[in-house]
ZAMARGU-4260 file (C-alpha; in steps of 0.2 Angstrom, whole numbers, plus 5000, padded with zeros to 4 digits):
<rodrens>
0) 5728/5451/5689 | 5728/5465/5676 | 5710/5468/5668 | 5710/5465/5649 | 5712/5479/5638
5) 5693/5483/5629 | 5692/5475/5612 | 5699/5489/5599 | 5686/5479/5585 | 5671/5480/5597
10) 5660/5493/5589 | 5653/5507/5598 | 5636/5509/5603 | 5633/5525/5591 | 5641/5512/5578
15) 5632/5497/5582 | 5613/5507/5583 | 5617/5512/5564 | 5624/5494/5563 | 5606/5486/5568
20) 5598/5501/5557 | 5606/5497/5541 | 5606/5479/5542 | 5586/5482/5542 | 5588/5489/5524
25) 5573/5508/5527 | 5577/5511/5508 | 5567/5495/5506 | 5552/5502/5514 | 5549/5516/5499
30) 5543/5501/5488 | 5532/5497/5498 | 5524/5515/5504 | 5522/5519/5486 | 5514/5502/5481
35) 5504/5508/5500 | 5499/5524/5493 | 5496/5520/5474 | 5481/5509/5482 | 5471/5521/5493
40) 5475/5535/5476 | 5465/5521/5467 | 5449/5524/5477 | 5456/5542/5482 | 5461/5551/5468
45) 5462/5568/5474 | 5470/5564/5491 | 5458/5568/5501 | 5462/5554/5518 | 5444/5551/5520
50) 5449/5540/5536 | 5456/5557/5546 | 5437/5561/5547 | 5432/5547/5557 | 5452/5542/5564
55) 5465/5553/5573 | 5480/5556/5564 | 5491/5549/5576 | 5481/5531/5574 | 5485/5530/5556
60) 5502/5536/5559 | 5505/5521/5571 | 5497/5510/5560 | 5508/5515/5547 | 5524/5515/5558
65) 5518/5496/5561 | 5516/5489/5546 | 5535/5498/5542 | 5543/5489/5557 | 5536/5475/5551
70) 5543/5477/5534 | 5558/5478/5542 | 5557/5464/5552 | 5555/5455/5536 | 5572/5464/5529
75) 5583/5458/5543 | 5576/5439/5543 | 5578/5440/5524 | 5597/5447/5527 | 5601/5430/5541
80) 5595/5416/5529 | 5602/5425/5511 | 5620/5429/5522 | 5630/5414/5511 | 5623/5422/5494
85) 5627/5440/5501 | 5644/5435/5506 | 5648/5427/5488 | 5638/5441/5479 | 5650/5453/5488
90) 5632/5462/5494 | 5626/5468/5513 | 5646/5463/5519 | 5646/5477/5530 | 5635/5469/5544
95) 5644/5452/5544 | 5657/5452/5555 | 5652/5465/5568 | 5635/5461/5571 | 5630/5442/5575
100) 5617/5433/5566 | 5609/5429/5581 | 5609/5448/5586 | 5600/5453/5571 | 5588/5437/5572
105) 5581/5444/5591 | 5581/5465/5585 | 5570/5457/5569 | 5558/5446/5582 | 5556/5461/5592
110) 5553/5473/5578 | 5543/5461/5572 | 5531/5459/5589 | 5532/5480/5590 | 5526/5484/5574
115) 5511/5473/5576 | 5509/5481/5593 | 5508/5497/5585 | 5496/5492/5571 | 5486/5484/5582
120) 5485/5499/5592 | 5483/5513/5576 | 5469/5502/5568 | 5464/5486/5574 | 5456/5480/5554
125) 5477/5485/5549 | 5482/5468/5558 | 5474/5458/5542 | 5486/5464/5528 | 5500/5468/5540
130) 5500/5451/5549 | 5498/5444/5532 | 5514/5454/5526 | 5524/5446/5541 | 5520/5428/5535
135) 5524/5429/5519 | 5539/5436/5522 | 5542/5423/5534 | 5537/5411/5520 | 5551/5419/5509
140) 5563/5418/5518 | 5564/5405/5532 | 5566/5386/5528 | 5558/5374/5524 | 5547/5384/5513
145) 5559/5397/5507 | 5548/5406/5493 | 5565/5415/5489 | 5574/5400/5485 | 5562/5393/5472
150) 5559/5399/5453 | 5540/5407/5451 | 5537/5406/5468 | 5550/5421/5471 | 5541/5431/5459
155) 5521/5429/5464 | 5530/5431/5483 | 5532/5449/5477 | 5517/5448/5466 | 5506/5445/5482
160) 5517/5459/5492 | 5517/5473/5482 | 5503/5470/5471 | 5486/5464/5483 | 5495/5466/5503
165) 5502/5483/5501 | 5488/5491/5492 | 5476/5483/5502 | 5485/5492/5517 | 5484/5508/5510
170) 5466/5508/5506 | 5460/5503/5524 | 5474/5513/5534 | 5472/5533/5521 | 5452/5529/5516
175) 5441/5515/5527 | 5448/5519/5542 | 5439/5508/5551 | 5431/5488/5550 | 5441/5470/5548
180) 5428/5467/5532 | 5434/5483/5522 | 5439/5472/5505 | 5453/5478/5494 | 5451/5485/5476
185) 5463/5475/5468 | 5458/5475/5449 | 5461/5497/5452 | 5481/5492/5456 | 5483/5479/5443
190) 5494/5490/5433 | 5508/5488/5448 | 5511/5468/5443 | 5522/5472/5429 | 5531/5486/5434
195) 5536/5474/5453 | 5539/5460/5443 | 5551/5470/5430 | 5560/5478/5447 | 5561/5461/5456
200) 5570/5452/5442 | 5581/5466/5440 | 5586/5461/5458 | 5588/5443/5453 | 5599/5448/5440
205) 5611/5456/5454 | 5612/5441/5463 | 5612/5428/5453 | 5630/5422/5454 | 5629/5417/5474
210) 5613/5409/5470 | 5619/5398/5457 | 5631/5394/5470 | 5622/5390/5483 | 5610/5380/5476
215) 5594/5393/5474 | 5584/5391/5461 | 5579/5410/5459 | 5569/5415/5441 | 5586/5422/5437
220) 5596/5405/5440 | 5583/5394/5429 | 5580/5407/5416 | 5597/5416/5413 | 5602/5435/5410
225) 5596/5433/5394 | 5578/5427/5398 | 5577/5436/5413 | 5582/5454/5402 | 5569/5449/5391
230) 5554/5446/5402 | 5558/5461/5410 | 5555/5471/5393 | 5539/5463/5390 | 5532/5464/5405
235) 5535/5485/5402 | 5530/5486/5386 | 5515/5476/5393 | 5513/5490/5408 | 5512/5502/5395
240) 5499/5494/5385 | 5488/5492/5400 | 5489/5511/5405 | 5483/5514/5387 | 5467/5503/5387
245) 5462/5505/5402 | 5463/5523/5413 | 5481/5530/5406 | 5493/5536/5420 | 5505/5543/5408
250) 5501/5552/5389 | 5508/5540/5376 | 5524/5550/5374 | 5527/5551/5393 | 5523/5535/5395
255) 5534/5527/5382 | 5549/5540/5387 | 5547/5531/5406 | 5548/5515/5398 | 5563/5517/5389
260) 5573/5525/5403 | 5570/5511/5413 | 5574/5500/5400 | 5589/5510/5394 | 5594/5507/5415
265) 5592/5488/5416 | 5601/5487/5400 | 5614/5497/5405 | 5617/5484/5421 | 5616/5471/5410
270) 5631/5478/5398 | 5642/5481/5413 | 5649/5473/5426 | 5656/5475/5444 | 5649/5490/5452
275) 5645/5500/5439 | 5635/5487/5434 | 5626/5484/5452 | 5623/5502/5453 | 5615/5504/5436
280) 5604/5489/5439 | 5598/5496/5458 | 5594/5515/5447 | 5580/5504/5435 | 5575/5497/5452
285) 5573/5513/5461 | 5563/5519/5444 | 5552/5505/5441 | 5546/5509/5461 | 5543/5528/5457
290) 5536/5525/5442 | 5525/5510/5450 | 5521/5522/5464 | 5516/5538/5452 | 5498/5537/5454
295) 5502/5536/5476 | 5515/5551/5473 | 5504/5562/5463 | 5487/5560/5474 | 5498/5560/5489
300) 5510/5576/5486 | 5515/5577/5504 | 5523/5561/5502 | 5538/5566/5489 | 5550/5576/5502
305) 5546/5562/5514 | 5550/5546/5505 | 5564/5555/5497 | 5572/5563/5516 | 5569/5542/5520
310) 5578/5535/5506 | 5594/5550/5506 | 5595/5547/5527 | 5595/5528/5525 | 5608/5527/5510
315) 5619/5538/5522 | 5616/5530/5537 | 5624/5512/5528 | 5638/5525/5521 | 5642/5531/5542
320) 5642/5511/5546 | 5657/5509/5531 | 5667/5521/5536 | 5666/5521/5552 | 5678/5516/5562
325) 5677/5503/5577
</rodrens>
């Protein structure tokens, strides 16, 4: 008896390691390391890493490297339970039919267990907000909870995320360095809330179609483009206001010419449609993030070429997994 002829639609290992990568979204993680960084530049303005006096370098770098692989832990589990949505939002198709839900449930758990490995190991006190992270990301994706599947709850899911978890992170790992009791400096990142909340219903705008459709009551679903498009306004307007009374990140004119363009963005994805429209609407995104992040970015210079090398290598590595063939 002849052997079977190997599987011509089987992917190759090259193809599915980029597979595994790009199902785990690394763009998302440049949110996150700006929100990370715009925290410890709150109680480190000039950049200084105070913890690299008391903490090897390589012990905040693995305690940074763990709280990322958590992050993307969280992305993949996020990707399995949204994959019905995805599918009728015509969004993350190119995993579906060549990597196994089940695959990318057991690379997520063991990302997932590495990453606190790794943050345990960097810097023990980076366990709190890190092991934190991982539920809440658990509780927004996984049923029965599902934070992602219920109006309000979605929002002060990425509220608590960006906004008191990920600042908190950056303030123990870049200035404290050390201690479980070091305690955040939340009311020194409150300017983040509107800017994550305006780039997070942008996002529910995207997908707001599968989820009517399968039954999520996302902020977008029970408010509507319309109301969604006008919270998001407000809530900039409102970041704009609170960078004026209190310690100003941006001059007036900057400030309001930011504001405008990424208004002029989400309104652009809310004129069009198809494509262009997603691709308009995931630009406002990217800009809420930077601008959120500008504080991080400007104490932190170092971290410019590095997040944007991340985000160029990431959107090419899903571009490879397209076009690849199998």
């Amino acid at each position: 008896m002849s052997p079977s002829p190997p599987d011509r639609h089987a992917p190759s290992p090259l193809r599915r390691s980029l597979l595994i990568v790009a199902a785990l979204r690394p763009h998302l993680l440049v949110p996150a390391w700006l929100a990370a960084l715009t925290g410890a530049a709150a109680v480190d303005p000039d950049g200084t890493v105070s913890a690299t006096s008391s903490l090897a370098v390589e012990r905040i770098v693995a305690a940074w490297l763990g709280w990322s692989l958590i992050l993307a832990a969280i992305n993949g589990a996020n990707l399995v339970t949204d994959r019905a949505t995805d599918r009728l939002n015509a969004k993350n198709l190119f995993w579906m039919e060549t990597l196994p839900a089940t695959a990318l449930i057991r690379v997520s758990l063991l990302t997932a267990l590495l990453g606190l490995a790794l943050a345990g190991w960097g810097l023990p006190g980076s366990l709190v907000p890190a092991g934190l992270t991982l539920i809440l990301g658990l509780l927004y994706s996984l049923p029965p909870v599902r934070l992602s599947a219920r109006a309000g709850w979605d929002a002060a899911a990425h509220v608590l995320g960006y906004v008191v978890l990920a600042p908190w992170f950056g303030q123990l790992v870049l200035i404290r360095g050390s201690g479980w009791a070091a305690l955040p400096e939340w009311p020194t990142v409150a300017h983040l809330g509107p800017v994550v909340l305006t780039g997070f219903l942008w996002t529910a705008i995207l997908d707001i179609h599968g989820d009517e459709l399968t039954g999520k009551q996302t902020a977008a679903v029970r408010w509507g483009e319309t109301g969604v498009q006008g919270a998001a306004l407000f809530l900039l307007a409102g970041w704009l206001v609170m960078q004026q009374l209190g310690s100003p990140l941006l001059a007036p004119v900057s400030g309001g010419v930011a504001v405008a363009t990424i208004s002029a963005l989400g309104l652009a994805g809310i004129l069009t449609r198809g494509r262009v429209r997603r691709r308009w609407l995931i630009c406002g995104v990217f800009a809420a993030a930077m601008l959120a992040g500008a504080p991080g970015l400007a104490a932190y210079r170092w971290s410019i070429p590095v997040a944007g090398s991340w985000l160029l290598c990431s959107y090419a590595v899903t571009a490879l997994v397209q076009k690849f063939d199998t």
